[in-house]
N, C-alpha and C positions, 0 to 999 in steps of 0.2 A: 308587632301588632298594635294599631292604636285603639285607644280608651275605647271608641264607642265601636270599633271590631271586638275588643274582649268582653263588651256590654252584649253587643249582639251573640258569640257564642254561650260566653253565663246563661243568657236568657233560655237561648236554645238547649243547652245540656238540661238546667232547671227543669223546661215543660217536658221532654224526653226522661229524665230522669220523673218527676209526678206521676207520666203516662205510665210508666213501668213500674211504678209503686202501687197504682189504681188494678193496674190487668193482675199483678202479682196477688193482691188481696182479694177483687172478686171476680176475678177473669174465668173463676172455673165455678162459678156460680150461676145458675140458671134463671135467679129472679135479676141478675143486673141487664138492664135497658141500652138502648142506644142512647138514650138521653141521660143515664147515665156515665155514658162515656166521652157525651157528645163535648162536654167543658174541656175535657182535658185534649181531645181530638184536634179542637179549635186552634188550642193556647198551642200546640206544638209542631201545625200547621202553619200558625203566622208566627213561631223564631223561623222554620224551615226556610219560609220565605223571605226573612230578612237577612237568612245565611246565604239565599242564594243573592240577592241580589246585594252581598257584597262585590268588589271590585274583584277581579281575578288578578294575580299577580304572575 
């Protein structure tokens, strides 16, 4: 795998990893927002999207 493929999945496990530290803390809480989740939604949207549009091998 080259540098900037292990750059692109780090990134993506990272915001995937965030998103699941956010749901786990207030995910079962009733005051938290969309707009509260909406940062981390974002950040793990665009690795997703740089994962897919790696090359296929």
């Amino acid at each position: 795998m080259k540098n900037d493929e292990k750059s692109i999945v780090r990134e993506l496990l990272e915001a995937l990893q965030d998103l699941l530290d956010f749901a786990e803390l207030y995910g079962f809480k009733a005051r938290t927002s969309y707009e509260d989740w909406s940062g981390y939604f974002e950040a793990a949207r665009a690795a997703i999207a740089k994962a897919q549009a790696l090359p296929e091998r």
